[in-house]
C-alpha positions as CSV (number, residue, x, y, z in Angstrom):
1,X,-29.9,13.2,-50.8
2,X,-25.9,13.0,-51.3
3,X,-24.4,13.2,-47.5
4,X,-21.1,12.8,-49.0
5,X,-20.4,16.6,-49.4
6,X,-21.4,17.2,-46.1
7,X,-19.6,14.3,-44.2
8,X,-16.7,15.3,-46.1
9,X,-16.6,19.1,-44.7
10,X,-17.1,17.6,-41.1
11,X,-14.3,14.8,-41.5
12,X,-12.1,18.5,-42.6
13,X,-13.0,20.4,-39.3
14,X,-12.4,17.5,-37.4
15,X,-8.8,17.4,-39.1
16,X,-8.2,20.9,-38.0
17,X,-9.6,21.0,-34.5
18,X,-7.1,17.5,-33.8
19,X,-3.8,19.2,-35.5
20,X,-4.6,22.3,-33.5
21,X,-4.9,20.4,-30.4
22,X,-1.7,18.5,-31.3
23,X,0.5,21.5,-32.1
24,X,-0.7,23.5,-28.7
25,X,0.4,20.0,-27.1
26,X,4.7,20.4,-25.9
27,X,6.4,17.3,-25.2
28,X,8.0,17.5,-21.7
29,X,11.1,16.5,-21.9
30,X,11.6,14.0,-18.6
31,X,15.5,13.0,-17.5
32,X,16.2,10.0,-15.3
33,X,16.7,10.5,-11.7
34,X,20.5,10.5,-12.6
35,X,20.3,12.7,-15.4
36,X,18.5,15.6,-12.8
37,X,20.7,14.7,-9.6
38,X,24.1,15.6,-12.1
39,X,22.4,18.9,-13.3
40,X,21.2,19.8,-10.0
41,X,24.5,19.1,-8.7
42,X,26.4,21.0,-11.7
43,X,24.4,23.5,-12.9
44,X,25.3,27.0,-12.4
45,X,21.7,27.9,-11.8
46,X,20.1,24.6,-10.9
47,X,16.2,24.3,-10.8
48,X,14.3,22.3,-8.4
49,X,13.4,19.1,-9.3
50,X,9.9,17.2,-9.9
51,X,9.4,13.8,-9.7
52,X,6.4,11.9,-11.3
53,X,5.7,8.5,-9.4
54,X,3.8,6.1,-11.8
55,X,3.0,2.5,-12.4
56,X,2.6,0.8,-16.0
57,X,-0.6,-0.1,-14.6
58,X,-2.1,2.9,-13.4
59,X,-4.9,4.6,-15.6
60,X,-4.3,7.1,-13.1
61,X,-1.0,8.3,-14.0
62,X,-1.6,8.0,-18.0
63,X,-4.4,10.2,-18.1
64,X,-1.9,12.8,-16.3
65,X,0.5,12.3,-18.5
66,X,-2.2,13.1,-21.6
67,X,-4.2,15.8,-19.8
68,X,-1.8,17.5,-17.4
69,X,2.0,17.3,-18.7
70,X,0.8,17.6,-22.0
71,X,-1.0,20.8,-21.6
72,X,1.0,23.5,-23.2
73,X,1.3,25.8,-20.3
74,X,2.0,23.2,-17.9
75,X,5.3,21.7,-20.3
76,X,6.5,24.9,-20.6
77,X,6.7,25.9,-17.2
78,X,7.5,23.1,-16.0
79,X,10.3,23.0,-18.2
80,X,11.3,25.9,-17.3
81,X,11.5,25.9,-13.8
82,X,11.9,22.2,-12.9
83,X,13.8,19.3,-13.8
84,X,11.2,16.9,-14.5
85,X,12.0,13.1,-13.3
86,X,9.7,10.2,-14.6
87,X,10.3,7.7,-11.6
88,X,8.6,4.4,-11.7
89,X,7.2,3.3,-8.3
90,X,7.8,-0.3,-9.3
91,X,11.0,0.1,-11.2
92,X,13.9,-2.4,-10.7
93,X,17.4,0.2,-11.1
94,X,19.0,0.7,-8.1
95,X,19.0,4.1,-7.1
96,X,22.0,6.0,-5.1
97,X,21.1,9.4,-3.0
98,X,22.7,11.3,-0.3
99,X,24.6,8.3,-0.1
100,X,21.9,5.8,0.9
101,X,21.1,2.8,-1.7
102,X,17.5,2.3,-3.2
103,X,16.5,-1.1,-4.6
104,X,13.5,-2.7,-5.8
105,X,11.9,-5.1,-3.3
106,X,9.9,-8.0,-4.1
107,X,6.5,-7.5,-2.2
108,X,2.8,-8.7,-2.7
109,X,2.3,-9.3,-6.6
110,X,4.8,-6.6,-8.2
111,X,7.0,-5.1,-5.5
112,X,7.6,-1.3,-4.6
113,X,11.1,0.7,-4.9
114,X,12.8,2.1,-2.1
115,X,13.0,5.4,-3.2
116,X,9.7,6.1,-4.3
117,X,8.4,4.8,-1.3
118,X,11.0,7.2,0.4
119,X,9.6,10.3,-1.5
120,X,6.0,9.1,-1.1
121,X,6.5,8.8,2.9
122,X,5.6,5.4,2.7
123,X,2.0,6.4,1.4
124,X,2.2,4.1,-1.8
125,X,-0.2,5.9,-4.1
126,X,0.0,6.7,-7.9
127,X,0.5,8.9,-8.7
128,X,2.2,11.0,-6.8
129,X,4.0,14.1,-7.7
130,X,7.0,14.8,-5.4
131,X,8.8,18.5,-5.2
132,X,12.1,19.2,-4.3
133,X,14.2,22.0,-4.1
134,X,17.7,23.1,-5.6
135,X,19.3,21.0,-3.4
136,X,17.2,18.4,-3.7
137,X,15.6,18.3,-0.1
138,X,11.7,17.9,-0.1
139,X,9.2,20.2,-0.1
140,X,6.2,18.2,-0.6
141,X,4.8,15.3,-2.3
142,X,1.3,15.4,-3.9
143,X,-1.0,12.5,-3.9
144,X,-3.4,11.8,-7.2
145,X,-4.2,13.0,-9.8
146,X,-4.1,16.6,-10.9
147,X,-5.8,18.6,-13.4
148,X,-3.9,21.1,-15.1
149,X,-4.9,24.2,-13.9
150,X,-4.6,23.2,-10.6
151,X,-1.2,21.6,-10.7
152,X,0.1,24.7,-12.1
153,X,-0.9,26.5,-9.0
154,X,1.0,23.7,-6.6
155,X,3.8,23.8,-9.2
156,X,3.7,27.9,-8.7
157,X,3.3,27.6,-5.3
158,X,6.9,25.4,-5.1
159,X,8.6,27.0,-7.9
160,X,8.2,30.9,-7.5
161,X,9.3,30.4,-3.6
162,X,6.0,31.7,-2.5
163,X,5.5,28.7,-0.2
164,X,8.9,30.6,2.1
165,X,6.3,33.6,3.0
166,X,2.5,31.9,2.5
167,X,1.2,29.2,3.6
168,X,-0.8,26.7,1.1
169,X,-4.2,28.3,2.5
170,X,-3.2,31.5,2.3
171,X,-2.0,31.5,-1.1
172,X,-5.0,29.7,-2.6
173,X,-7.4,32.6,-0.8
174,X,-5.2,34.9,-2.9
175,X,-5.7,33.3,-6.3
């Protein structure tokens, strides 16, 4: 009994199911904490800003990067309604907001920086997703990981203003 044939038409339809997968998949297109605090501060119509908090190390934070903010309807509203910041919780650039310094600080085997403790509120955990608004004050972070469907209902919640009138409670008994 030849196989080949058969292996060969499965090998095909695995082809097509990856490249399909691939093309749904957007690229978010992340900006420096610089790079979003000049467009917030000189945009006509600034967005509010997102900040991923990650680690090199954290498995964590990689499979939300792969299964979350790759997700085609996650990228594009996120990129539509946020300016998307990749901050690393560990990084060693020194960071200047509301004129206040951040630096790294050498502590236990790798160190933390300032600021991402700052938007973490001192709970050091990766990741964590931080929102802020249009002017760059904060309106929540968000601990852990997050699957896709519902991080688009937090990044909803903070981006369509709905947090002014409901409360998180209240809005999820809506959905």
């Amino acid at each position: 009994m030849n196989i080949l044939p058969q292996y060969t038409k499965m090998m095909a339809i695995i082809a097509c199911v990856v490249f399909a997968y691939n093309a749904s998949a957007q690229e978010v297109k992340w900006l420096s904490w610089n790079e979003a605090a000049e467009l917030a501060a000189t945009d006509k119509n600034p967005k509010k800003v997102f900040v991923d908090i990650y680690t090199d190390w954290c498995g964590w934070c990689k499979k939300m990067d792969k299964d979350t903010f790759q997700n085609a309807e996650v990228a594009a509203y996120m990129s539509e309604n946020y300016y998307m910041v990749k901050l690393d919780g560990e990084g060693k650039e020194e960071i200047t907001f509301k004129g206040k310094t951040f630096k790294f600080v050498p502590s236990g085997r790798k160190g933390y920086h300032e600021f991402a403790a700052a938007l973490m509120q001192g709970k050091m955990s990766y990741p964590t997703t931080v929102f802020l608004d249009e002017d760059m004050n904060m309106l929540s972070p968000v601990p852990g990981y997050q699957k896709p469907e519902p991080f688009l209902d937090i990044a909803k919640y903070f981006g369509e203003n709905i947090y002014k009138s409901k409360d998180w409670k209240e809005y999820t008994k809506s959905k």
